[in-house]
N, C-alpha and C positions, 0 to 999 in steps of 0.2 A: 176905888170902884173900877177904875179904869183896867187896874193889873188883874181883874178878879175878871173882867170879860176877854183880856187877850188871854188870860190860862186858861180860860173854856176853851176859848178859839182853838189852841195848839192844843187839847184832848181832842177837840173836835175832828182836827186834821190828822192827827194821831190816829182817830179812829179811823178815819174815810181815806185816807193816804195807805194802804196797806198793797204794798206793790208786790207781786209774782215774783221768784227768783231770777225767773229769765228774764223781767221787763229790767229789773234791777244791774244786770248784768249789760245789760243791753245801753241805758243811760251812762251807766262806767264807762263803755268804751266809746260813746258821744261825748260827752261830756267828763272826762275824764280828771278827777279832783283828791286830793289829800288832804282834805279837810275828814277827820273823823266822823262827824254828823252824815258825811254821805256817805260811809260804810254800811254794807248789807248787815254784818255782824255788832251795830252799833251796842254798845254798853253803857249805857249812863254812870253807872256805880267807878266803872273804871277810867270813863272821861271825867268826872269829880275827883277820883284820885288823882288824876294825873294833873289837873287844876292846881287840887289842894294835898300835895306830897305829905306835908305835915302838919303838926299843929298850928305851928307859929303862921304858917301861911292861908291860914284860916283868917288872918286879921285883915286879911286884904278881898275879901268876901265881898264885901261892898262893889269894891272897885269891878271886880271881874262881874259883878252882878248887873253893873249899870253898863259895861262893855256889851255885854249880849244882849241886854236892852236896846243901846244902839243900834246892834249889828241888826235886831229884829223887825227896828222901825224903816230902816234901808232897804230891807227887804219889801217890808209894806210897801213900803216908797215907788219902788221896782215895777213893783204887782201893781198900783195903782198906777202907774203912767204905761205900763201894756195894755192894761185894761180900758184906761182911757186912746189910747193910737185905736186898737181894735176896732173903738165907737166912735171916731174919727176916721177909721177907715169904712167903713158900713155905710154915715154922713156923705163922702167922698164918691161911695157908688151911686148913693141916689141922686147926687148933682151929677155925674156921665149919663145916669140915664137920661136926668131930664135935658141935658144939652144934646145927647144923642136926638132926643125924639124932637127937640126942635129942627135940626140937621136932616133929619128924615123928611118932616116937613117941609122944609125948604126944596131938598131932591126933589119931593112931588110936584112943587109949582113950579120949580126948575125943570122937571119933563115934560109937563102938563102944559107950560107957556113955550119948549121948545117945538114940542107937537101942533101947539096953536100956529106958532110961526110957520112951520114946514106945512101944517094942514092950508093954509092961507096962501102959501105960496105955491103949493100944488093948486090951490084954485084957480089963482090968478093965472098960470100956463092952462091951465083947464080952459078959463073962458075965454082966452088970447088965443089957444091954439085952435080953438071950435069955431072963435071968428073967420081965424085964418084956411082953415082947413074948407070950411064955407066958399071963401071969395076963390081959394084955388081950386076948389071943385069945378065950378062955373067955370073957370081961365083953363081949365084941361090940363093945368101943372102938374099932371101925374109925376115929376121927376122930385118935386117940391114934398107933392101929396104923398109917396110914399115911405119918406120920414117922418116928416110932421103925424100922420095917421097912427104910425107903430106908438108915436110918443103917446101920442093923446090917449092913444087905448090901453097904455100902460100907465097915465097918469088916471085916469076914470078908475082902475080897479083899486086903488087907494081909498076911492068915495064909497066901492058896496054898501060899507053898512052904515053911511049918509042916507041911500036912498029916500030918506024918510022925509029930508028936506025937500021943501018944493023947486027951490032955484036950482040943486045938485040934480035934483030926479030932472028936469029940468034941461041944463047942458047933457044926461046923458041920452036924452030922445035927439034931442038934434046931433048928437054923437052916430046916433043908428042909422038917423033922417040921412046925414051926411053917407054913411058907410052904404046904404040900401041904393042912392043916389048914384054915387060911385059905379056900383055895380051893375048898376042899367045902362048907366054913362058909357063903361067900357066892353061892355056888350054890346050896345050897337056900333060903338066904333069897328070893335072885331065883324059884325055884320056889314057896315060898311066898306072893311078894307079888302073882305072875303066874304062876298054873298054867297050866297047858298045856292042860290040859282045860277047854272051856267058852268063849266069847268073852268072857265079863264080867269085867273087871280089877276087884278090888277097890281098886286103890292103894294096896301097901303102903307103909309107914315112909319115905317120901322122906328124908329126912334121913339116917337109917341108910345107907337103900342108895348115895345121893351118897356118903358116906365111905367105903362098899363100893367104889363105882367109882373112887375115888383107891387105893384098897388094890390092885385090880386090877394097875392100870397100873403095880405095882411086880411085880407075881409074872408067874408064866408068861405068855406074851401068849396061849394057845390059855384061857385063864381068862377074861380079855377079849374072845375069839371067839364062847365060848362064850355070856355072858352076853349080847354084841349078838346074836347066832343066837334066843336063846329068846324074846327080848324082841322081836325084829321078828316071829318066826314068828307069835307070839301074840297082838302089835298086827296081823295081818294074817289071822289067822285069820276074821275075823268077815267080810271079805274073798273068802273061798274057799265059805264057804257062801254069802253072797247071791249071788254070780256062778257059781252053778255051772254048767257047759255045759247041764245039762236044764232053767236057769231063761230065762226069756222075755229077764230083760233082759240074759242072756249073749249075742245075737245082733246084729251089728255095729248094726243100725238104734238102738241104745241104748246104744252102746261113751261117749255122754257120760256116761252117769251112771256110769260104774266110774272118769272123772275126776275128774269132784263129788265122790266119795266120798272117792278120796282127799286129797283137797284139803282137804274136813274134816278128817281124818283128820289132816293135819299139823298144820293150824292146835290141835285139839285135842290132840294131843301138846305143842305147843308151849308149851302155858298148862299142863297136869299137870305132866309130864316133862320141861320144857327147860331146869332147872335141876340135875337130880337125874344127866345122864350130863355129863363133862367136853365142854368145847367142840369139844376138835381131835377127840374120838371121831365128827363128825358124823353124829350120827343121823338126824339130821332128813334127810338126803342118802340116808342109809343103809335109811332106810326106803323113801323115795319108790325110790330104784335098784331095790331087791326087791319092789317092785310093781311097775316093770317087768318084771321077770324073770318073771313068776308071771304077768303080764298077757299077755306076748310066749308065752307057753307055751300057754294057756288059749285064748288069741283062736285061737292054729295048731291047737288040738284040736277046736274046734267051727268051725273053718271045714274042716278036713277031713274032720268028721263031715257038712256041710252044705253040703257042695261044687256041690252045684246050685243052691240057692238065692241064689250069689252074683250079682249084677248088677252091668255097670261103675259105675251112680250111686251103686250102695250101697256098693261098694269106696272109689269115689274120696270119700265122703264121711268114712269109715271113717278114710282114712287121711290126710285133711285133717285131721280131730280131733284125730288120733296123733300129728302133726307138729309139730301147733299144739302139743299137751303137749308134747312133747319143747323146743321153743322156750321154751316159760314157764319147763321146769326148766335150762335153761340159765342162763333170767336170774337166777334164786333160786337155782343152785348152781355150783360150780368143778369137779363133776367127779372133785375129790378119790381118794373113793372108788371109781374106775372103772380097770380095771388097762389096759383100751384105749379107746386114743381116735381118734378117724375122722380116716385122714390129709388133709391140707389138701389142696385142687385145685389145679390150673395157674391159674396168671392168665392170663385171658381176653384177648388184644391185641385190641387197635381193629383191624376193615374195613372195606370199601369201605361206604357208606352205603346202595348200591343195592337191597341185599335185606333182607328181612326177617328175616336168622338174623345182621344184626348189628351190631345194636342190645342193650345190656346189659337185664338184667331183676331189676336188684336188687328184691327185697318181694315178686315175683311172684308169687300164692297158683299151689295146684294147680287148673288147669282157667282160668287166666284169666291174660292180659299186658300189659304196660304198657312202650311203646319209649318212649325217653330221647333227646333230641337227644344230637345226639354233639359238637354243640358245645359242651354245657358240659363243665365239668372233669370226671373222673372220681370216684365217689367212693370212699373207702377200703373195701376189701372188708372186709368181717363178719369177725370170727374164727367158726373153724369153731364148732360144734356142738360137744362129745364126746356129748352125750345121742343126738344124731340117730341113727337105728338103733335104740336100744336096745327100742322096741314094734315099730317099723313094720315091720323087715327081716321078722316074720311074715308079711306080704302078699306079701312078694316071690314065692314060689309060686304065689299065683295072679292075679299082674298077667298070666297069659294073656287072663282075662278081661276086659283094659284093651287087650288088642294086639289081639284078635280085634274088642272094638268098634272100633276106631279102622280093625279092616281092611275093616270094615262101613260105619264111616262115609266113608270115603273113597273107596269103589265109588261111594256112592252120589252121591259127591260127583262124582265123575269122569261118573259117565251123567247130572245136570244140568249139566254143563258140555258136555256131548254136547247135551240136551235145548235148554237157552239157544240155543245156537249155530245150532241149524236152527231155534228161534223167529226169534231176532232176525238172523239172516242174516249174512253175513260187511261187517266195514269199508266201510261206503262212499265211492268216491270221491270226491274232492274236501269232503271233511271233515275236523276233527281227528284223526276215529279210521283214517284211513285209513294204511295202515303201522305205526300204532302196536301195540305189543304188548299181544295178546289181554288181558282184565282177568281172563280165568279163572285166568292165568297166577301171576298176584300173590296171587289168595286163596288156588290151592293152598300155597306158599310160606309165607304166613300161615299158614295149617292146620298143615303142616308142623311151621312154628316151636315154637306152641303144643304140640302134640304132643310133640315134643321137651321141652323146656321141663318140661312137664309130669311124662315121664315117668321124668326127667331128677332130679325131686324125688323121685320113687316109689323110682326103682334107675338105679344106675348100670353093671348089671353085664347077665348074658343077657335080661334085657330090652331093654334098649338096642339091642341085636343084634338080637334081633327083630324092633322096631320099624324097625332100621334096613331089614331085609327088608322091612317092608311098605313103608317110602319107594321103594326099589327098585319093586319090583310096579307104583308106580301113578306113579313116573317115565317107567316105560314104556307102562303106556296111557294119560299122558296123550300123549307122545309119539306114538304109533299114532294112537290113538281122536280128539285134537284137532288135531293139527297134520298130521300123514302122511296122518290119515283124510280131511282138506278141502284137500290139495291137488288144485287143477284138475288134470282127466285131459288128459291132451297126447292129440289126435287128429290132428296135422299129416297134410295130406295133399297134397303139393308136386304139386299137379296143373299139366299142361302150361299155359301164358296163351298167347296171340298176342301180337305185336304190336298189332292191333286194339283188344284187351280191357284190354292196359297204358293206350292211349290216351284210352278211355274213363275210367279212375280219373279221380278228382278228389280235389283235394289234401286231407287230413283221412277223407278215407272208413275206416271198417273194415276193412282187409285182413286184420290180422293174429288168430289162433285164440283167442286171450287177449283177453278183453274191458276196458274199465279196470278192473272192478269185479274180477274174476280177477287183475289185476295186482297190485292194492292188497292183495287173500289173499292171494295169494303172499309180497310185501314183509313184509306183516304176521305171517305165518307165519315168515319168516326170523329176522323180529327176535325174535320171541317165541321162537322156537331157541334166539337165544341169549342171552338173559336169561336162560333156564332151563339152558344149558349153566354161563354163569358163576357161576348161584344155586346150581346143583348142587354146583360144586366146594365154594365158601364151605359148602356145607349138611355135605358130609364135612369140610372142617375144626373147623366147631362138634360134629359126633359124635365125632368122636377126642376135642376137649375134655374133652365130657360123658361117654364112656364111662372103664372102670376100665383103664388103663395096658396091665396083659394083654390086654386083649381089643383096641388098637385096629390092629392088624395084621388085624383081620377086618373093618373097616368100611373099604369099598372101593366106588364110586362110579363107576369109570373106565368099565365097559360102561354106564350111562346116560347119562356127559357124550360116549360116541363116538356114541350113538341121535343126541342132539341135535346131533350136528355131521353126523352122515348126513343129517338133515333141514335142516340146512343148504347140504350140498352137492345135493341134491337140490331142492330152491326156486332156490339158482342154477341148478344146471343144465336146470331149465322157464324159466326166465328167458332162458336163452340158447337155446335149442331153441324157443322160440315167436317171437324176436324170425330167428334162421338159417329158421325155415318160411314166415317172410313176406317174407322176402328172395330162397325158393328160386325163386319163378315168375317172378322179375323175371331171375334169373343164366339158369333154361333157356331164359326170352324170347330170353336175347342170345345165347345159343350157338344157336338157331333163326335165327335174321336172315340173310337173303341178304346178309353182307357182302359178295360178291363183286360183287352187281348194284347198290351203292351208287354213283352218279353222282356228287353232291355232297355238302359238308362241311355239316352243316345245326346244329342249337340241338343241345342238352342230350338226348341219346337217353332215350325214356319210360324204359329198364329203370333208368337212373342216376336221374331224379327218382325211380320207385316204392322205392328202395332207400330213397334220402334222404329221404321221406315218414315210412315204415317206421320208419325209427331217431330221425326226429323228434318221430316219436310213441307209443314206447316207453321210449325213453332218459330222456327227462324224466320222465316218470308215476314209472320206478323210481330215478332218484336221488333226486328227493323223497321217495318212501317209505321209501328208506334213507337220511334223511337221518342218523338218528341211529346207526345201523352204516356208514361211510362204507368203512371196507375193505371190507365185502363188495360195496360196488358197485363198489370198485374191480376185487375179483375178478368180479365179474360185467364188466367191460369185457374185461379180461383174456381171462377163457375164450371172449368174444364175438368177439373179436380172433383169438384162434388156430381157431379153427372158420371164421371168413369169409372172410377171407384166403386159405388154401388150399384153399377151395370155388371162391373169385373165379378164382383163377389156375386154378385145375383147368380152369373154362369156357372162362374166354381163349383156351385152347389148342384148345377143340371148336371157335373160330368160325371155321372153314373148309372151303371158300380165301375167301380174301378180297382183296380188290383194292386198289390203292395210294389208292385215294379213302377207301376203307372203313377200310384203319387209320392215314387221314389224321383221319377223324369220330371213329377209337376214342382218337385219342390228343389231337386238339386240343379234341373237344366233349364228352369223356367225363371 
């Protein structure tokens, strides 16, 4: 029975055992064996033969039969103790697990009783330190209370989400009780040690109140507001009475001595006090800022109460002083305590060297300049200010005062540039100055500059704008007044010549309406056009600079750089109108000539020398004088060229009738 169920068995596995070639391949070279049975190519027929070679070895069939019986129950054997390890092993995980979760368990009453102990002993400094922080309230132990405080308040945040207890909720009011306490505590000490009433500080208890100010710096921060609030109002009161607006030396002409003052002022804190408040509270910053404040208020109330008596030397002296302070507290502080700080400007690029507006001004006080080769290297710009503003921006209301002189002074400058100019007479010929551009031209630019510059340190904002209107204003009369106002009056008068009176010239004579000396104005006029066309535009790109971001959409320059180009075209155009009016009696000579009664072919007819004359003694004068604008002499040949030309022919056409002799002379000796 038994052999009849293991031979099911091995059909069974016969059937269900049918491995892939490649798994088969794959086991060989695992498991790597010579035993026949685990050949891929297994043959039963031929592992029997090779059992049973022959007959006679058929008798031993038994023996080999019961061997492979053995060998199949080993196998069993095999298979049956893997199979039991396996379920032995499976057994084996679920005892880890259950010892693990006991293990886990333990960890949890293991954290759970570590957190009890640590939560118990946070308590216990809890309500030891609340006693204690208690008795040394009362005892003023502020040196004691500002350890003990920080602890305690960093042991209570452990409790938040205790609250719910009543003993915890409990220690934390008397926690507040204590902190609220404190707070009153060292407030009236501070009113004690520095009333409010009176200038005179007694100088209380330094020591105390240093341990007050570490106590602070743990409780409410409006605790620490408060105590720097009374403490500067107070160091600053004695402040408010000497400088009061009905005292003398509240009036800009003595705005140094409210710096003196304070300047002592710190230095004397510094030696009482500069121990007694913590470092990072910077008081010392803190004070000087709120003199500012109180200064920038004060100075805008008696300048508005005494709004007449202001004068530009005394503004701008005012606000040199203002400036300079602002400067010093930069160097002696960070600013720290300042909630705004003045944004940084544009960097300034390099221009053309030619003008005066471009050239840097680092150091430049107000009211004076100093240009920089631009050859050397640039130097690293300053960082800004943050103090700048903080007095000065009070003046800015009535920097009218500064634009209305400046509008004053530049009239005035403009009618001696008028005056100059009819003393010392226009460029003379045949000199250096002859062409060159006017020198009035360069100081205003200079002025300019400075002005700028200047007002540029003051404000950057509707002042600026302002000013830039007055540059405007006296753009334009210088243009009118110096340059439009002395150009030669053109009086051409193309009056008929003869032939006679052409023959009479001699070569170099005066023909033409423009004298050299009117030539030389002219040139000289043009070129100064446009230096001041080109210095104009550079002058509006240094405003946009200096001006505040918003506003430079309103600094616009364009109607006085087209003045100077009007005046441009206008000096050309006398240029070429004086040189066409002295050519004109020479063309109506030729259209006058009895070309028909011409007999022979003769020299060079007078009206072609008088032309060639004419333009030989004009042409040179003004490209000399333009030497240094050479386009515009170009344009000056240019418009010379289309004017004479169609005058020439226009006459060509009156010179008749003419006879074959005649425009034998027009064409071979003309």
């Amino acid at each position: 029975m038994m052999e009849e169920e293991e031979f099911e068995l091995a059909e069974d596995l016969e059937a269900i055992l049918h491995l892939t070639p490649e798994v088969q391949l794959a086991i060989e070279q695992v498991f790597p064996s010579q035993d026949p049975l685990d050949r891929a190519d297994f043959n039963a027929v031929e592992y029997i033969n090779t059992l049973f070679p022959t007959e006679q070895s058929l008798a031993n069939i038994d023996d080999v039969v019961n061997k492979i019986r053995l060998k199949i129950r080993r196998l069993d054997d095999n298979i049956r103790t893997v199979v039991r390890g396996q379920t032995n092993v499976g057994q084996d995980g679920r005892q880890v697990k259950e010892i693990t979760r006991d293990i886990k368990q333990l960890d949890h009453a293991k954290r759970h009783l570590t957190t009890s102990i640590t939560t118990l002993n946070h308590l216990h400094m809890l309500a030891g330190g609340v006693d204690s922080l208690e008795a040394m309230t009362r005892k003023r132990q502020y040196g004691e209370v500002a350890n003990l405080l920080q602890g305690v308040v960093n042991v209570l945040e452990h409790f938040q989400k205790y609250m719910g207890i009543p003993q915890i909720r409990q220690l934390s009011e008397r926690v507040k009780a204590a902190q609220s306490e404190l707070g009153t505590q060292i407030l009236a000490d501070f009113e004690e040690a520095f009333p409010s009433q009176g200038s005179k500080r007694p100088g209380g208890p330094s020591n105390v109140l240093r341990d007050a100010c570490l106590v602070a710096n743990v409780l409410d921060p409006r605790i620490k507001q408060e105590i720097i609030k009374k403490f500067i109002r107070q160091h600053l009161s004695e402040y408010l009475v000497l400088f009061q607006e009905n005292q003398d030396v509240a009036w800009l002409d003595k705005i140094d001595r409210r710096y003196a003052w304070i300047k002592r002022q710190l230095v004397d804190y510094e030696e009482k006090y500069g121990r007694m408040f913590p470092e990072e509270w910077c008081m010392t910053e803190r004070i000087a800022v709120e003199f500012c404040h109180i200064t920038r208020v004060e100075l805008a109330k008696v300048m508005r109460t005494r709004a007449k008596e202001i004068e530009v030397k005394l503004l701008l002296f005012a606000i040199q002083r203002t400036t300079n302070f602002e400067g010093l507290l930069a160097k002696r502080f960070t600013g720290c305590t300042l909630t705004d700080t003045t944004p940084g400007k544009r960097p300034e690029s390099p221009l053309d060297p030619t003008n005066p507006f471009l050239e840097d001004e680092p150091g430049e006080d107000v009211g004076g300049e100093k240009d920089d080769d631009l050859s050397r290297p640039r130097k690293p710009k300053a960082p800004d200010n943050p103090f700048h503003g903080i007095v000065s921006k009070c003046f800015e209301p009535h920097l009218y005062v500064y634009i209305e002189s400046q509008d004053k002074n530049l009239g005035e400058l403009i009618d001696r540039f008028v005056a100059d100019f009819r003393a010392q007479g226009p460029p003379k010929a045949g000199t250096e100055e002859g062409g060159a551009v006017l020198p009035s031209c360069a100081d205003l630019f200079v002025y300019y500059k400075k002005c700028m510059v200047q007002c540029s340190q003051l404000s950057t904002g509707e002042p600026m704008i302002a000013l830039t209107t007055i540059f405007q204003k006296y753009l334009r009369e210088y243009a009118w007044k110096i340059l439009s106002g002395n150009l030669p009056k053109s009086n051409s008068n193309s009056g008929g010549l003869t032939i006679t009176s052409l023959l009479k010239e001699k070569e170099g004579s005066e023909t033409a309406k423009f004298t050299v000396d009117e030539l030389c104005l002219i040139c000289s006029i043009l070129s100064t056009a446009e230096y001041c066309l080109a210095t104009t535009q550079q002058l509006e790109e240094k405003l946009k600079e200096k001006v505040d971001k918003p506003l430079v959409e309103r600094i616009n320059l364009t109607g006085e750089m087209d003045t100077f180009s009007t005046v441009i075209s206008n000096s050309i155009q006398l240029l070429v109108q004086d040189l066409d009016a002295a050519c004109d009696p020479a063309l109506t000579a030729m259209s006058k000539m009895p070309w028909q009664s011409v007999e022979h072919v003769g020299d060079q007819s007078p009206y072609v020398t008088s032309i060639i004359m004419h333009i030989k003694q004009n042409v040179p004068i003004i490209r000399d004088n333009l030497a240094s604008t050479r386009k515009y002499f170009t344009q000056f040949c240019i418009k010379f060229t289309n004017s004479f030309i169609p005058k020439f022919i226009n006459h060509l056409f009156r010179c008749k009738p003419i006879s074959m002799v005649g425009a034998e002379q027009r064409w071979s000796a003309d």
